[in-house]
VMD Tcl script that draws the C-alpha trace (Angstrom):
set ca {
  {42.38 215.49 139.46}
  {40.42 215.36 142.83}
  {43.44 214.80 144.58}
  {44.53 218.76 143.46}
  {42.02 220.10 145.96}
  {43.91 218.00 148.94}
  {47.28 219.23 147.66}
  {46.63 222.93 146.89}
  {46.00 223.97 150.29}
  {49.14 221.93 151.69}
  {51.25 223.69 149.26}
  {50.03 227.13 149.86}
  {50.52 226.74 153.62}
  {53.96 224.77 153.25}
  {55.49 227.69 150.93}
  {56.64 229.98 153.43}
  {58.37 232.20 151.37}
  {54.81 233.00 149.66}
  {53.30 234.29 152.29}
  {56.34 235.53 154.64}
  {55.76 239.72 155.10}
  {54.20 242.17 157.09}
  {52.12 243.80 154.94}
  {49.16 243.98 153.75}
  {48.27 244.29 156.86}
  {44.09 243.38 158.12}
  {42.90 245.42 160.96}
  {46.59 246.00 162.02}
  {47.60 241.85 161.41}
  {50.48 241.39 159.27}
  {49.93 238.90 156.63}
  {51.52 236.04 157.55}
  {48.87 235.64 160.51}
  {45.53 236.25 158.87}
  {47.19 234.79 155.82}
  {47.44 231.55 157.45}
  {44.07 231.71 159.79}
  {42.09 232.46 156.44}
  {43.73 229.31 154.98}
  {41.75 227.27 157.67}
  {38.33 227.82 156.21}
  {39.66 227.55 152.55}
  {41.10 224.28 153.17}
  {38.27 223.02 154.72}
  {35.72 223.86 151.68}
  {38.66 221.61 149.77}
  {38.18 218.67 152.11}
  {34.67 218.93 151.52}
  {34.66 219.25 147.73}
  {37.00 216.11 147.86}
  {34.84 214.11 149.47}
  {31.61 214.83 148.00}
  {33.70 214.20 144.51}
  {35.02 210.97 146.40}
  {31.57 209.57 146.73}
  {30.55 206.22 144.14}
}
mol new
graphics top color blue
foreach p $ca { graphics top sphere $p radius 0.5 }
foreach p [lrange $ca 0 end-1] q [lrange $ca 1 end] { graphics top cylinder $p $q radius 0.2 }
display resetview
């Protein structure tokens, strides 16, 4: 189960086709750019989470 929160993230930022338009656009960047920078951030609160559930 605490493997999900390693996997998630990969999945949403391997599956192009999810996230590959224009808009909605944030302050004028199309959504495959802030799409992807947000993702950064995200996936690091999942490495955390995983590893604090990782602990004995």
């Amino acid at each position: 189960m605490r493997y999900l929160l390693l996997i998630l993230p990969s999945i949403a930022a391997i599956w192009t086709p999810f996230y590959n338009s224009v808009e909605p656009r944030l302050f004028g960047v199309p959504f495959f750019y802030w799409f992807l920078l947000a993702l950064v951030p995200v996936s690091s609160v999942f490495i955390y989470l995983f590893a604090r559930l990782d602990r004995p």
